[in-house]
C-alpha positions in Angstrom: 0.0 0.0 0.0 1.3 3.2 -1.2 1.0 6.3 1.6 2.8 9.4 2.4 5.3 7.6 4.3 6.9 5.3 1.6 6.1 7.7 -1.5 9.1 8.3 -3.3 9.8 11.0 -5.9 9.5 8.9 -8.9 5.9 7.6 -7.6 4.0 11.0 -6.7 1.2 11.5 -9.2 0.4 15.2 -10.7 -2.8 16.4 -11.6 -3.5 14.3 -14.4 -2.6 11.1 -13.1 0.5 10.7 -14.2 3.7 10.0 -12.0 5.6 13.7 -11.3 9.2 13.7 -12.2 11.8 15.0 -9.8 12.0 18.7 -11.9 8.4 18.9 -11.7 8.7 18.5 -7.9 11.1 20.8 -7.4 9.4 23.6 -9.9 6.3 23.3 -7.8 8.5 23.8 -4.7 9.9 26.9 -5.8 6.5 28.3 -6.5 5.6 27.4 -3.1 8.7 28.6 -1.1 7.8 31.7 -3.2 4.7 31.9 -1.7 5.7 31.8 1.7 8.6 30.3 4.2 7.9 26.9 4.3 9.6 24.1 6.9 10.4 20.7 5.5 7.7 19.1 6.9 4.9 21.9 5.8 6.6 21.4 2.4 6.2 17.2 2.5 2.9 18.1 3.4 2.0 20.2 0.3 3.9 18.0 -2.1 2.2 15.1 -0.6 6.0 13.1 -0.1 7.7 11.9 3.2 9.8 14.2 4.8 13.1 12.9 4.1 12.2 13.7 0.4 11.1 16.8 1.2 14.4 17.5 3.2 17.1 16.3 -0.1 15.0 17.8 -2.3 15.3 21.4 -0.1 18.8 20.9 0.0 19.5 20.2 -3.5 17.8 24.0 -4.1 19.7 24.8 -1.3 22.5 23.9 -3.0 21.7 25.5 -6.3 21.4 28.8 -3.9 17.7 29.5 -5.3 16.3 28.7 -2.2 17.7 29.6 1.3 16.9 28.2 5.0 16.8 30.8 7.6 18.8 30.0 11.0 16.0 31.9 13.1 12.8 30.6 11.7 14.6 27.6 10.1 12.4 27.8 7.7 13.2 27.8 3.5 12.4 30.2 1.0 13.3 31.3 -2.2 16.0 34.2 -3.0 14.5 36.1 -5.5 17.5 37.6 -7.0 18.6 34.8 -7.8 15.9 34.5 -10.4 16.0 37.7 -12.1 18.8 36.7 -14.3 16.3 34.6 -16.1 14.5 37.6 -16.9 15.2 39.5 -19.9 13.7 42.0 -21.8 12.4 41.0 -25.6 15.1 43.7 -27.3 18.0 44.6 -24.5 19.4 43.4 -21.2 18.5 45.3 -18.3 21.6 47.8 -18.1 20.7 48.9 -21.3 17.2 50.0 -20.7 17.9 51.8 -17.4 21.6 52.8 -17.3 20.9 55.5 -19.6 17.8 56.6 -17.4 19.8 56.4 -14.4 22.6 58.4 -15.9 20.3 60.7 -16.9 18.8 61.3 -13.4 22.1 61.6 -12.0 23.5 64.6 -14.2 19.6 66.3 -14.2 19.5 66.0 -10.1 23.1 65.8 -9.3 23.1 63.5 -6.6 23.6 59.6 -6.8 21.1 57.1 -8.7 20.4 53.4 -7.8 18.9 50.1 -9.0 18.8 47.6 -6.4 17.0 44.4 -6.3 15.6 42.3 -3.6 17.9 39.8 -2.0 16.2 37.7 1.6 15.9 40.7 3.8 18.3 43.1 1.8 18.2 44.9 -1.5 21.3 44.9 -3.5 22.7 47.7 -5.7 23.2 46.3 -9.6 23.5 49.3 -10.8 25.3 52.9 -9.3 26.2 56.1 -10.4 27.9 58.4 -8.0 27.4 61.7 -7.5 30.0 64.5 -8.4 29.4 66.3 -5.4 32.6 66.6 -3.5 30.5 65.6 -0.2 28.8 62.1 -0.9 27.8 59.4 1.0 30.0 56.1 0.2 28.5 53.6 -2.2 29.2 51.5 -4.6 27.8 48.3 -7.1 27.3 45.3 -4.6 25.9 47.5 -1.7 23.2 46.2 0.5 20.9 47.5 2.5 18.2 46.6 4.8 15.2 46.2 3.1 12.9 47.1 6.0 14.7 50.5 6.9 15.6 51.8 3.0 13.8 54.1 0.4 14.4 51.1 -2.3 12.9 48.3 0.0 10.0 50.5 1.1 9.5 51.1 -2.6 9.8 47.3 -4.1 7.7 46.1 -0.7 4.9 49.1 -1.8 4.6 47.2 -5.4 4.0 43.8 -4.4 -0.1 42.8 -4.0 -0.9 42.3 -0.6 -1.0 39.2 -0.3 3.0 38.7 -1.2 3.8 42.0 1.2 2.1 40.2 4.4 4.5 37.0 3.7 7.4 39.5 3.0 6.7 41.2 5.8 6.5 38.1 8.1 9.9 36.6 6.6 11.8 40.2 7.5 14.4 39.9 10.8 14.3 44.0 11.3 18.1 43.8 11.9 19.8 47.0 11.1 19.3 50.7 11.0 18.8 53.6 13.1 16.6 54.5 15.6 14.0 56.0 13.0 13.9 52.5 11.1 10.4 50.6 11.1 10.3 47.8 14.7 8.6 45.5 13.1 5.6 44.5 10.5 2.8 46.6 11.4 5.0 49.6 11.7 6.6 48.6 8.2 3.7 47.9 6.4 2.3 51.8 7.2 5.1 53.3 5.5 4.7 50.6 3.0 1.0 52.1 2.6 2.4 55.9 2.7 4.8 54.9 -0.1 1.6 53.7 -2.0 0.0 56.7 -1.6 2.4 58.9 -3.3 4.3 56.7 -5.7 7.8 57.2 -3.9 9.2 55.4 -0.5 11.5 57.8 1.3 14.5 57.0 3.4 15.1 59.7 6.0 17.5 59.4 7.9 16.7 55.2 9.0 19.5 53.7 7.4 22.3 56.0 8.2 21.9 59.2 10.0 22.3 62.1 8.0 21.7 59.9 4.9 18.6 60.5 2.8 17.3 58.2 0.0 13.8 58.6 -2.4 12.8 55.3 -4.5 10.3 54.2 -6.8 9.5 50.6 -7.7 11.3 49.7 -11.0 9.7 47.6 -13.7 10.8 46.5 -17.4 8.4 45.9 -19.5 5.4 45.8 -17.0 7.8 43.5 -14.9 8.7 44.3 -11.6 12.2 44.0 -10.7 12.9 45.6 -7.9 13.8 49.8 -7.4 15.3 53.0 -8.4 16.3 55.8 -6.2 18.2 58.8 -5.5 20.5 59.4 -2.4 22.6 61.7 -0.9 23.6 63.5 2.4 20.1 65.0 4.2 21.9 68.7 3.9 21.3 68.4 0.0 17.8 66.1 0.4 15.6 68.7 2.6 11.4 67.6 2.5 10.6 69.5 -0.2 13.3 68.5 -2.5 12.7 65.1 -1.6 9.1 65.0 -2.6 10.2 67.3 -5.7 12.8 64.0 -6.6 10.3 61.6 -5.9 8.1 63.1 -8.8 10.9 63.1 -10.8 11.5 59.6 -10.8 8.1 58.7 -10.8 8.4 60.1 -14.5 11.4 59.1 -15.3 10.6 55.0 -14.6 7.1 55.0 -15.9 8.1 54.9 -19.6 10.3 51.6 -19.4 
């Protein structure tokens, strides 16, 4: 007799009653984990397997580094970024669609522009161009920031439906920043709302003190990929220049 216990990978039938091979397994555990942070035994449960199938298959993704475990929760889930070099746009690679739109904001506006896509609890910058302001706050391509405390998280986070900012929300640690950064998801997910609101996620001061960042969400091709923003010391971001810039790149991304 067949049961959840003994059912190996080669065995598990899919929806139309044929027997699921090990890539179709592991596709429909990505799309879970994508869902939500899954354990190994909540993912057995939803692939209908044992749980030592569910914990070689986790690892093998593990392994592949398109799914990550986390120590606290110790639960799995995927790394988006990982994915987004799958994505390309029909006539050009991302760089050049938006370098020369982030180029362009940074001569118009002076201070520095940013890409930066989502990354577990971080964003990362993949793309940078530096101000040529002789003060200027140090950053470079490969920079990361906290995702619950930074204009550019606030501003992917404020793009996502609301059903994949609650799991985002719940899978954050809220390790890092200042004083001014968002506690936890409640907090969070009001400036999430505020970002909504206007179109821009703003940075002030929550990172780093004295550092000021505005972000919009940043999408090729109707695709959302992660953000865009401008940054720079808060003696050369006051409010109203902030909400000026915000504007500005709200017009600036809309067209890609």
């Amino acid at each position: 007799m067949v049961t959840k216990q003994n059912l190996e990978p080669h065995t598990l039938p899919d929806g139309e009653g044929r027997a699921a091979s090990p890539i179709q397994r592991a596709l429909r555990a990505i799309e879970l984990l994508a869902v939500e942070p899954l354990t190994a035994a909540e993912l057995a449960r939803e692939l209908d397997v044992n749980r030592s199938t569910a914990l070689r298959l986790l690892s093998e993704l593990v392994g592949t580094g398109y799914v990550a475990r986390s120590p606290a929760t110790k639960r799995y889930a995927t790394v988006p970024a990982k994915f987004y070099g799958l994505i390309q746009a029909p006539e050009a690679d991302w760089s050049q669609i938006i370098d020369p739109v982030l180029a362009s904001i940074r001569d118009e506006c002076g201070d520095a522009t940013i890409l930066a896509v989502p990354a577990k609890d971080t964003m990362v910058y993949l793309a940078f161009f530096p101000t040529r302001h002789m003060v200027a706050v140090s950053e470079q391509l490969g920079t990361i920031r906290p995702m619950h405390c930074s204009a550019l998280g606030k501003a992917y986070l404020s793009a996502l439906d609301d059903d994949a900012l609650d799991a985002q929300l719940a899978r954050l640690s809220y390790v890092g920043g200042t004083e001014h950064a968002a506690k936890g998801p409640i907090e969070l997910r009001r400036r999430v709302e505020e970002a909504r609101e206007v179109g821009y996620a703003v940075d002030r001061d929550e990172t780093f003190e004295g550092v000021r960042c505005v972000a919009v969400p940043a999408r090729i091709r109707g695709t959302l990929i992660g953000a865009a923003g401008i940054s720079g010391p808060a003696s050369r971001l006051p409010d109203s220049r902030v909400d000026e810039l915000g504007r500005y790149l709200i017009s600036c991304m809309s067209g890609l």
